[in-house]
C-alpha positions as CSV (number, residue, x, y, z in Angstrom):
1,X,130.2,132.5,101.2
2,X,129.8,134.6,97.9
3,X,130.7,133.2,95.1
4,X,131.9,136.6,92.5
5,X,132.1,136.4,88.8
6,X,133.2,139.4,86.9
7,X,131.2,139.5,83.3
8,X,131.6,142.1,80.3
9,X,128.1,142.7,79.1
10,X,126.4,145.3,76.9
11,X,130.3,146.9,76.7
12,X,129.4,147.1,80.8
13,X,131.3,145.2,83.3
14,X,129.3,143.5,85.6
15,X,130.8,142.0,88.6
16,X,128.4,139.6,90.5
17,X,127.6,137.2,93.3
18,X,126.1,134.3,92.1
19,X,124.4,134.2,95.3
20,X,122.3,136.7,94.6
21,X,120.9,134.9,91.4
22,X,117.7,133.4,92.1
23,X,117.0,131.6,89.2
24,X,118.5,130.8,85.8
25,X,117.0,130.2,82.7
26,X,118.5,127.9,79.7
27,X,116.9,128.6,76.2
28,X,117.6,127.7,72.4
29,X,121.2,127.2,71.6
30,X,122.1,127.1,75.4
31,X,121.6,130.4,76.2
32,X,121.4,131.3,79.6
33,X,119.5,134.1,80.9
34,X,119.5,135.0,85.1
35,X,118.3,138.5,86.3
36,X,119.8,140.8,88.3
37,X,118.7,141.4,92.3
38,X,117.1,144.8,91.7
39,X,117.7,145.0,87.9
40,X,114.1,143.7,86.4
41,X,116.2,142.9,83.5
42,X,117.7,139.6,82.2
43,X,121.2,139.0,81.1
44,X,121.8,136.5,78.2
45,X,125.1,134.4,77.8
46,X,126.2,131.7,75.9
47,X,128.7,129.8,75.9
48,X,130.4,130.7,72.5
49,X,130.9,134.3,73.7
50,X,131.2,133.8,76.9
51,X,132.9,130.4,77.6
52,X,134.4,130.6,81.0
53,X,132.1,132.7,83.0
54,X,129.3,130.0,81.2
55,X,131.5,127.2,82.8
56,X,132.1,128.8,86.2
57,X,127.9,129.5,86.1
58,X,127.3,126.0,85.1
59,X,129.5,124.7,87.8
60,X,127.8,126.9,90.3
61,X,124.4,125.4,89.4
62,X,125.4,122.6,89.8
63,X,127.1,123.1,93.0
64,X,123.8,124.8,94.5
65,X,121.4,121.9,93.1
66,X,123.4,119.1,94.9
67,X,124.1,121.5,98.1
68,X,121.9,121.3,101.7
69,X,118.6,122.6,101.7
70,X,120.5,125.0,103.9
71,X,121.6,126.8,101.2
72,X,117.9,127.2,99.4
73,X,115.5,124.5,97.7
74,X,117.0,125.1,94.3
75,X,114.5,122.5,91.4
76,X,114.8,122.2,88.1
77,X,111.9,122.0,85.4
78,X,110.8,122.6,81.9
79,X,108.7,125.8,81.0
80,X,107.9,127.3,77.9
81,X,110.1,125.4,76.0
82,X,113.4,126.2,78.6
83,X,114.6,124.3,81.5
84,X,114.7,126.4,84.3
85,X,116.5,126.0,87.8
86,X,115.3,128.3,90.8
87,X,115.5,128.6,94.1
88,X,112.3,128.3,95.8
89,X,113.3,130.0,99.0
90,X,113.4,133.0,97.3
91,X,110.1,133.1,95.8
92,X,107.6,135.8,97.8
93,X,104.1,134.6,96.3
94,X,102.4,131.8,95.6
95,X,98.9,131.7,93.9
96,X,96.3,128.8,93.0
97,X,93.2,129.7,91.2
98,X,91.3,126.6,92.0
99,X,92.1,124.8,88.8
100,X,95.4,122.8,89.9
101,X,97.8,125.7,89.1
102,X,100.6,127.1,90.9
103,X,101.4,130.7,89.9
104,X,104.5,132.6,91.0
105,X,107.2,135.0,90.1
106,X,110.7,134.6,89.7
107,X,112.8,136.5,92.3
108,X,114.5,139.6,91.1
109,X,112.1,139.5,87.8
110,X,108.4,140.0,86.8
111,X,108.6,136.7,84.8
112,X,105.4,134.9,85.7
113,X,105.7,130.8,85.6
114,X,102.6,129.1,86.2
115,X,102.9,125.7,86.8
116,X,100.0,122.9,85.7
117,X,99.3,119.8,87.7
118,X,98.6,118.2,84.9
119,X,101.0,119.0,82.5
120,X,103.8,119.2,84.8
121,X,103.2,117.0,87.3
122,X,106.6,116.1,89.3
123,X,107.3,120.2,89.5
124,X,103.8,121.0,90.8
125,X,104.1,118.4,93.4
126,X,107.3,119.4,94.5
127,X,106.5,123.2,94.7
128,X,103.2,121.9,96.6
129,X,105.0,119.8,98.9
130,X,107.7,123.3,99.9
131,X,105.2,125.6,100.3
132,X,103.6,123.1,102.6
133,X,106.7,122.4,104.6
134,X,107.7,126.2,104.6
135,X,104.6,127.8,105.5
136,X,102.4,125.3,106.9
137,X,99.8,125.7,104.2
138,X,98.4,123.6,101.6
139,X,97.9,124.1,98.2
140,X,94.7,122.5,96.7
């Protein structure tokens, strides 16, 4: 079921599924950047200028995050100094160099996240542990 949100941004109006959002992004001052399917480009809100569609994305994330793995493997983590919550179902590639890294690419974006085993441990092992169970392959 999609779930539509109409949003005035860059004097645009944007109306969008949330479903097709396949990862969000909250920085400083609780902005909150997703991208686009197709766009390559992010869109910033927060929730001073954009209070309700902020609540209705909020409550959507939060909706998804507590929902059945039928409806993705959404995690949430720190990176980079933002917390970020994506859905891992979406994700096309995943890379390890061989020194306890998982390197991938946020749908819809060309934002790398490389996730250390060491400094992030809980993520990497969760991320390890779907890609198992998803493709049958481990990551070393």
């Amino acid at each position: 079921m999609a779930h539509w949100i109409k949003l005035i941004y860059e004097r645009e109006t944007y109306i969008i599924d949330l479903h097709s959002i396949g990862a969000f992004c909250f920085g400083l001052n609780n902005r909150l950047t997703f991208w686009l399917k197709d766009g390559n480009y992010p869109i910033v809100i927060h929730p001073k200028t954009h209070p309700e569609t902020y609540q209705i994305i909020l409550d959507y994330i939060k909706k998804q995050t507590a929902a059945s793995p039928a409806t993705g493997f959404w995690i949430k983590f720190n990176y980079d100094r933002n917390e970020y919550i994506i859905d891992l179902s979406r994700i096309q590639v995943f890379s390890c160099d061989g020194t306890q890294r998982i390197v991938f690419w946020l749908a819809n974006t060309h934002e790398q996240v490389v996730i250390n085993r060491h400094s992030n441990p809980g993520t990497y092992q969760r991320i390890q542990d779907y890609i198992y169970k998803t493709t049958g392959y481990s990551v070393p």
